[in-house]
N, C-alpha and C positions, 0 to 999 in steps of 0.2 A: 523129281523136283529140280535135280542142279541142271538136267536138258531144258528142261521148261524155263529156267534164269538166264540158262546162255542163248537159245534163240531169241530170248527177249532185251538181250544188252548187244550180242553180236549176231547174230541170223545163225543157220544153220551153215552145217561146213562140212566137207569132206576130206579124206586126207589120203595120199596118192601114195604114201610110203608105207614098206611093209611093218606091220607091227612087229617087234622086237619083244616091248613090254606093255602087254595090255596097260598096264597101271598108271604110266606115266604119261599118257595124253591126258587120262583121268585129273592128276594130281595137274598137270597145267592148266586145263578150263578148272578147275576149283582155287586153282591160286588168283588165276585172274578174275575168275565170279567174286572172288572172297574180293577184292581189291573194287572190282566193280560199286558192289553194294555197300562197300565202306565209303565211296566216293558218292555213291548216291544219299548217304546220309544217315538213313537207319537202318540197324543190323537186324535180321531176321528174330534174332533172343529178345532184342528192348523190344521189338512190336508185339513178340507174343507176352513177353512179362506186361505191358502194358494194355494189350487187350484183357490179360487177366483181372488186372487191376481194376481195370472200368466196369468187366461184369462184375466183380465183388462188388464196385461202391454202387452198381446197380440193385444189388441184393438188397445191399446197405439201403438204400432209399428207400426200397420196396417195402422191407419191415416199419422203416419210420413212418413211412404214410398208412400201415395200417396200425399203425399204432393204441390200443386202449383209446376210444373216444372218449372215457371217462378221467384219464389221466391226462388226456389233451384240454381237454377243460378246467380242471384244476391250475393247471401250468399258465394257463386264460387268466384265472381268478388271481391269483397270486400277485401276477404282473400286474393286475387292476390295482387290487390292494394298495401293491407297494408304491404306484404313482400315484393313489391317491395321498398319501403321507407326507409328500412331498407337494405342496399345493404353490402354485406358480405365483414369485413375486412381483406386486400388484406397483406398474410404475410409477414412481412419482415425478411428477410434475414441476417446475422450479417455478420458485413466484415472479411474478413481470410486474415489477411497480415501477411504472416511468410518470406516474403523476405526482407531484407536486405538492404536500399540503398546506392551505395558506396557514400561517401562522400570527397570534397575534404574538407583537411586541412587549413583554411584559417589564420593560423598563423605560422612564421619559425622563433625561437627565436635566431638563427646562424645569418642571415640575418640584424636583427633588433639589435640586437647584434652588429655586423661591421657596417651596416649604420648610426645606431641612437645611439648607446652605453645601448639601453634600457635593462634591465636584463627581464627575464622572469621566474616570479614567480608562479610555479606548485601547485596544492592542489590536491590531490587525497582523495577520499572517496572510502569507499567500507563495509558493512553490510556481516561480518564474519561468522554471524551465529554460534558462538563459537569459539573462541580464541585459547584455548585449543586441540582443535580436529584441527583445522588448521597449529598450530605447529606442532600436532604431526604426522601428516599426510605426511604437505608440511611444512617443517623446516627451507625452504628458499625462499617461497613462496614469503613474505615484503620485505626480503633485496631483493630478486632480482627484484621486482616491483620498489622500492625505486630509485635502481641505474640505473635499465633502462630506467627507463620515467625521474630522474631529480627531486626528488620530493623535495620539501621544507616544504610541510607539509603534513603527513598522516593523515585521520583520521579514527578510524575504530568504526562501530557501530555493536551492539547484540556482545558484547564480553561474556557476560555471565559467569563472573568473580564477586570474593565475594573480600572483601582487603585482607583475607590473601590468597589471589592466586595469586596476585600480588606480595608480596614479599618470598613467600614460592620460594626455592632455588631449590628445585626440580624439577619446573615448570621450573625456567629461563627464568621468565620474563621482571619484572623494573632492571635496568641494564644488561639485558644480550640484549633482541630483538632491533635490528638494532644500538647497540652498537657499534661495531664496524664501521658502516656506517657513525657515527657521529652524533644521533639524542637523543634529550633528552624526554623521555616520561613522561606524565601526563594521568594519569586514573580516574574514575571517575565510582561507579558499586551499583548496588542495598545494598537498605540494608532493603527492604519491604521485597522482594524477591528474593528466594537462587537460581543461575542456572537462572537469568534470568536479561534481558535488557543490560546494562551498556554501556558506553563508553571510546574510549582514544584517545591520539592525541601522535604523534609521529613530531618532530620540527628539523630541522637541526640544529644542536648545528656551534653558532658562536661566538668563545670569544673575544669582544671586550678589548682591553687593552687602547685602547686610540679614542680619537678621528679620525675618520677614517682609525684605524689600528687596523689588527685580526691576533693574533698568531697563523701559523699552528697548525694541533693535532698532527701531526706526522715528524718527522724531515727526511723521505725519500728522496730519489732524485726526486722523481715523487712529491713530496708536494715543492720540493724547487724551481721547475722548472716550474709549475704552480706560486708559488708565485711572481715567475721572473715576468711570462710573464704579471701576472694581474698589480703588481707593475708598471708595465712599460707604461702599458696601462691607468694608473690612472696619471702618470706622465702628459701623452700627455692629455687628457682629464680635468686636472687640477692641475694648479701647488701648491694649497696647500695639495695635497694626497701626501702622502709619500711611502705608502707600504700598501699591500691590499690580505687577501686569505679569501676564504669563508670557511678551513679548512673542505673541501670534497673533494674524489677523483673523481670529474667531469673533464671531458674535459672544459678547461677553454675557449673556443672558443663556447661552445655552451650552456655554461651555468654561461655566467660571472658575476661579482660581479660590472658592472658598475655602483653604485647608493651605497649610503650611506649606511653603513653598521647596523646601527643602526636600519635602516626602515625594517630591516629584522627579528630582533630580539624581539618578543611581552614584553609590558609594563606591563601585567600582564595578568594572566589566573584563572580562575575560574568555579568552576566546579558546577553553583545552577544558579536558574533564581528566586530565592529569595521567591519561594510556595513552601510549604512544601508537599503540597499534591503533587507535581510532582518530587522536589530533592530529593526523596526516593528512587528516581527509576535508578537515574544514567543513565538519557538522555541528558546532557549536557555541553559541556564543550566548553566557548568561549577566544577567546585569543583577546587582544587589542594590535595592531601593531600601529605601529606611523600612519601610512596612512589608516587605515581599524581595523575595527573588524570585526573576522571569530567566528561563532559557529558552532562548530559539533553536532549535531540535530537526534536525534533516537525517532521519535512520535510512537506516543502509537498506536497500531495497535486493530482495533474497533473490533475483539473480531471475532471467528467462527459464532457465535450467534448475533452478534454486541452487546454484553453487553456493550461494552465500547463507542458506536457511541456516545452518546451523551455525555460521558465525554470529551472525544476529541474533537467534533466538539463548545462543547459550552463553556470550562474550559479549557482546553491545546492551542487550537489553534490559539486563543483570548488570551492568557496568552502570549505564542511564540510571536504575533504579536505584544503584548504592548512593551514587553523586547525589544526584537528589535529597535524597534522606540526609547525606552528610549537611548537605549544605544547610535542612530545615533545624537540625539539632545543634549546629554551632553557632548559627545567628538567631535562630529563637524565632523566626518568622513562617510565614506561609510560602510553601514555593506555590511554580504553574510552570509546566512545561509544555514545549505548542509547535508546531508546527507538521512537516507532512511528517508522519509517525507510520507510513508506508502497511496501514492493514486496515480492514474492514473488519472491524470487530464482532458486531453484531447481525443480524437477519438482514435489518430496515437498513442497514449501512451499504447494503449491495442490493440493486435492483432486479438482478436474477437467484439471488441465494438459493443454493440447492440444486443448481446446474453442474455434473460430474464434473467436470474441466476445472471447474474451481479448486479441489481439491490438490490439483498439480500448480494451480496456478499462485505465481507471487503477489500476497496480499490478500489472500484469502485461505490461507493452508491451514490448515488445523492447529498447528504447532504456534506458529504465528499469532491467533487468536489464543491459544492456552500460553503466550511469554504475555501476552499485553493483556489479558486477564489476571495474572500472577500481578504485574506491578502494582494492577489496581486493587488487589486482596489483602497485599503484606497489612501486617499490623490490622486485621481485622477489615479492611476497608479504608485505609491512609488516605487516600486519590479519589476523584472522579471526575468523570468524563463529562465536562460544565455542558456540553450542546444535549446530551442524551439522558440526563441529568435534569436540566428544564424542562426537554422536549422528551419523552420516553416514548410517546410512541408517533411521533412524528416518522411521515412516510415521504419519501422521494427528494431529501434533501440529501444532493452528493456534493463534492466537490472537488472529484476527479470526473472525466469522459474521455476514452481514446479517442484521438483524431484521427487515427489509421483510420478506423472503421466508423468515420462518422459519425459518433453517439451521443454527441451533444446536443443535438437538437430536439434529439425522441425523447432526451436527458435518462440515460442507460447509463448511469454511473456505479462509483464508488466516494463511499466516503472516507476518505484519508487522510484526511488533515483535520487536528483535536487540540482542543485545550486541556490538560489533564493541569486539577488543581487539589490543595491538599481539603482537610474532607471540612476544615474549622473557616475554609472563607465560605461554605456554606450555610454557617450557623449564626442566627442572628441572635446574635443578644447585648446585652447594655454595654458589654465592654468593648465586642468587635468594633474594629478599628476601620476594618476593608473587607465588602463583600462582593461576591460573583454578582452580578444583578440580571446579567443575558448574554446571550449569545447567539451567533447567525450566519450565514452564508450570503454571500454578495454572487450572485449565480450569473446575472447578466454581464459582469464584468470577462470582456475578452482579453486575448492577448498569449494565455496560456493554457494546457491540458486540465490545466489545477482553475479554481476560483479564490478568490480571497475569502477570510472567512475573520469574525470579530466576537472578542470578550468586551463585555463593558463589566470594569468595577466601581464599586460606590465606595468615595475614600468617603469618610462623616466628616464633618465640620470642628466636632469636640479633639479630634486628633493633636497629640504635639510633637509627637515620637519622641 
């Protein structure tokens, strides 16, 4: 064997000197064979332990493939079994509602107006996404939302306005926007952060001078003639009204001044919900009317990442809901809080509900839905949601759409923006004072990601506060 290694690493060899000690030409081809075959990689021992090895797991195999055919087949059975036990879940599908349901109008404040003398009191909301780019864009975008729908009070959220943007002159904003329309603004904008959140509210300016009497703004034939007719009609409605104009130029038939003038004009306004961790950010500004308090409501959106979910869900939305309540038990009135409220509440509020991605996603999280589910349960059902509320199963009315992804068009939304009002301006009875009467989405209106969206209430005519 060790001749047969050495011819094979060095050839055969001779040697010309006389042997002294057999042994020791011996022990040098076996030093250098030994070194040979260590250089060639494997030693004679690992080849033969590992030929052994291979015929064992050859043995090894040989018994397993003759294995009991009757125990082969059990071992079959079993595996059946146990996958059938487990039966494959069956995927589901997410809804795709991009159409539209029309809807009828279920309030005509013309009507109610000549029959009942009730006034009908508008609020529009709408999430700007920038103040600034909306004027400069659509420069008449408010005023002519304002005069066409009737509005008595605007509110607009994400103006993303610092204070001196508001009154920088070059902007023309606090005294110039809907100025002329006859509306007095209040604002309301970060000071955490620049280019970011804020709020404002736009109010129909109405000067009372007296007890049940308001001086035109403008001494036109159109304002005198209006003033006529309303005076006349307050006349016949009651003989202590003297003289009556809401000092706008509405069509005073369809959007009259029958009800005390005073219940129109808020008792005071403020822009803090009295945390400081949240009035940094310029999400809120509520007005106190004689018959109601209104807050314009910009919540804090949980974040790409939801960094913010749990501040939201367990510090703002909690906060939101105490405020509210304080404010309904100290002045004895109904509140309404409105604006983008940053969730999709329900199925029909998201056009794909039940698509996995939702679940991570902001404004559609679980949690999200069970804190704005919470506001509306306290006290058995305090709140409700005035659009969903009319409408319960209306289909494809959003009034958010990404414009990354183009989805306004196919109308692939969400609904995000609510009136949430207390549960008695629901209930009609001989004493209400002020009820919900409708509410609606203005969807063709462009300009932002968000649409405007309107409450109409019905103040009654018997009112005196």
């Amino acid at each position: 064997m060790e001749k047969s290694i050495q011819e094979q690493t060095n050839g055969p060899r001779r040697s010309t000197r006389k042997r002294i000690n057999s042994k020791a030409p011996e022990n040098k081809h076996n030093n250098k064979d030994s070194k040979t075959i260590e250089s060639g990689g494997t030693s004679e021992k690992s080849k033969v332990t590992s030929t052994e090895t291979a015929e064992e797991n050859e043995v090894s195999s040989n018994k397993s493939n003759k294995q009991n055919p009757e125990e082969k087949k059990k071992r079959t059975s079993n595996a059946a079994t146990s996958a059938a036990k487990k039966p494959k879940k069956a995927k589901v599908e997410p809804q795709r509602i991009t159409e539209r349901d029309e809807l009828k109008r279920l309030w005509d404040a013309e009507e109610a107006l000549k029959k009942h003398g009730s006034y009908t009191f508008r609020i529009m909301s709408w999430n700007v996404a920038g103040l600034r780019a909306l004027v400069r864009k659509q420069p008449n975008a408010l005023s002519d939302l304002a005069t066409r729908h009737n509005i008595d009070v605007l509110c607009l959220q994400e103006t993303k306005l610092q204070n001196d943007h508001v009154t920088d002159p070059k902007l023309k904003l606090k005294g110039h926007l809907l100025e002329e329309q006859g509306y007095d603004s209040h604002w309301s904008c970060s000071t955490a952060k620049k280019g970011y959140s804020g709020t404002a509210v736009f109010i129909k300016r109405r000067e009372i001078t007296a007890v049940n009497q308001v001086e035109p703004n403008n001494s036109s034939k159109t304002s005198e003639k209006k003033q006529a007719t309303l005076g006349a009609f307050f006349d016949a409605s009651s003989k202590n009204k003297k003289k009556h104009n809401s000092g706008s130029t509405d069509d005073a038939t369809s959007h009259g001044d029958n009800c005390h003038v005073k219940n129109l004009v808020p008792l005071q306004i403020s822009h803090a919900m009295g945390k400081q961790e949240h009035d940094s950010e310029g999400r809120i500004i509520s007005m106190d009317f004689p018959l109601f308090t209104l807050a314009n409501v910009y919540v804090p959106n949980s974040g790409q990442n939801l960094e913010r979910l749990s501040y939201r869900t367990n510090q703002w939305d909690k906060d939101l809901l105490e405020f509210m309540r304080q404010k309904e038990e100290e002045r004895g009135v109904p509140v309404i809080w409105l604006g983008d409220l940053n969730v999709a509440h329900k199925a029909y509020d998201c056009w794909n509900d039940g698509a996995k991605h939702l679940e991570k996603q902001a404004g559609t999280t679980k949690e999200e839905k069970e804190s704005f589910q919470m506001q509306l349960d306290v006290e058995g059902g305090a709140y409700i949601d005035a659009f969903r509320h009319l409408y319960p199963d209306a289909k494809g009315h959003y009034t958010y759409w990404s414009q990354r992804a183009g989805n306004r068009a196919p109308n692939k939304g969400l609904r995000l923006d609510y009136f949430i009002c207390s549960k008695r301006l629901f209930e009609d009875t001989k004493d209400a004072k002020v009820l919900v009467r409708d509410s609606y989405m203005i969807p063709e209106q462009e300009g932002s990601d968000h649409c405007p969206v309107v409450l109409e209430l019905e103040i009654r005519n018997h009112v005196t506060s």
